[in-house]
Steps between C-alpha positions, in 0.01 A plus 500: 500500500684873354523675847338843414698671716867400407394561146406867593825555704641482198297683312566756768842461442498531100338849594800610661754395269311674243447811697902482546522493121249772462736697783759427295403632130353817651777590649726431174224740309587741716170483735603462909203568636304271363775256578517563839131409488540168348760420758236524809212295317771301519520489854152432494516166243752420736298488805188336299768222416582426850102552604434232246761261577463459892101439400586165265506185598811445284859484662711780326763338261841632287285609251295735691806625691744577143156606357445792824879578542489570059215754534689654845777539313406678209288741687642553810838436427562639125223691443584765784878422405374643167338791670812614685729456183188745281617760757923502358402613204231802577791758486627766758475379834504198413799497174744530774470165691356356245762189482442404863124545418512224251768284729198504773207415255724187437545463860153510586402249204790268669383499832121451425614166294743407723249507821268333265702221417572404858164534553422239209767253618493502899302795623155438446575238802500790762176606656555873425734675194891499566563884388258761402248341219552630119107646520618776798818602358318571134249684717797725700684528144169675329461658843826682474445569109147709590712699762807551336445517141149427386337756558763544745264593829827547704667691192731317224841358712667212351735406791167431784392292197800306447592451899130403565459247208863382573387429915212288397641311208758372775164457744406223262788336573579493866423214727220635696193386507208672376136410538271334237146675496301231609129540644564563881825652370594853753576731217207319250321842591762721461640336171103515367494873568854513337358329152176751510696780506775447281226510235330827617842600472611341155135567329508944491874488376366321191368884424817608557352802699698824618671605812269621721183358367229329706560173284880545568452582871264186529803247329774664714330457844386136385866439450563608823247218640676212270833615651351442862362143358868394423675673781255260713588196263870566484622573839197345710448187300793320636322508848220347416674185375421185692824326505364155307637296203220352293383450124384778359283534143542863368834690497 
């Protein structure tokens, strides 16, 4: 009997590869915003995935795991690695670094695979993620975009960018633990309000409005809120680990 809900897992996941891809061309034709806004429906497909998988009666195999790290990688991993690399070649600030602005797009693609692969091979044993997870460091890297380049609410400054994406590329890759966002989960609230309001942040930009404008005002302070969502992921999250070893099905 075709378990329903392992069949739309994946379909979940085919969403976000293709939303990576999507991430990916607009970008290339020149269109961040919209981008930026693939990348969190990402997020989203990504959750759905993992909301879908814990419900079938199914145990997860390899082919589920490659299939979830594949889409991770292309859009958390090289999609914002694409975003940060757009930036090098957008001319004065940005002309000036823009050699160690490509060196950390590559960085940030490595990382995301590399976490991904040891999440593939031995990681997806652990009750909770080893390292930040790709889907909240492509959040913080479109974070930092909207406040330091586009539209630039904290004005355009390409070293914050570059020291804050470089941080929590490494994040992914440190051996902390980090909590999954199960039901019952601590920060399950706080990572809900985080999702909501990256899009009532990401939506206005889309009409690219000017300084000062009620739509502009509305995206900045909405930024503000996602920033408080990760601050609460990223340096409270380790503390609500429970210190268990266990299979896990979504990574």
């Amino acid at each position: 009997m075709t378990d329903h809900w392992r069949a739309a897992a994946n379909v979940a996941t085919l969403g976000n590869l293709l939303l990576g891809i999507g991430a990916i061309a607009y970008i290339v034709l020149a269109n961040p915003y919209f981008a930026m806004l693939l990348i969190a429906l990402g997020v989203a497909f990504d959750g759905m995935d993992g909301l879908l998988a814990r419900r079938s009666h199914t145990p997860g195999g390899w082919f589920g795991r490659i299939a979830d790290s594949v889409a991770d990688a292309v859009t958390f991993g090289i999609a914002p690695a694409f975003l940060v690399g757009w930036h090098a070649g957008q001319g004065s600030p940005w002309a000036t670094i823009g050699l160690a602005t490509f060196a950390l797009a590559a960085a940030v693609a490595i990382l995301a695979v590399a976490r991904l692969c040891y999440f593939t091979v031995r990681g997806f044993q652990h009750h909770d993620f080893v390292g930040v997870p790709t889907p909240q460091t492509a959040l913080a890297i479109v974070l930092f975009s909207l406040w330091w380049y586009l539209p630039g609410f904290l004005g355009v400054a390409p070293l914050p960018f570059l020291i804050a994406v470089g941080l929590v590329s490494l994040a992914m890759v440190l051996p902390v633990m980090y909590p999954k966002i199960r039901r019952g989960s601590t920060l399950r609230p706080a990572m809900a309000f985080t999702a909501i309001v990256a899009a009532l942040a990401l939506v206005p930009i889309q009409f690219r409005p000017d300084g000062g404008t009620p739509l502009y005002l509305f995206a900045s302070a909405m930024s503000y809120a996602m920033a408080a969502g990760l601050f609460l992921y990223y340096f409270l999250g380790p503390f609500t680990v429970k210190r268990s070893i266990g299979p896990s099905s979504k990574g």
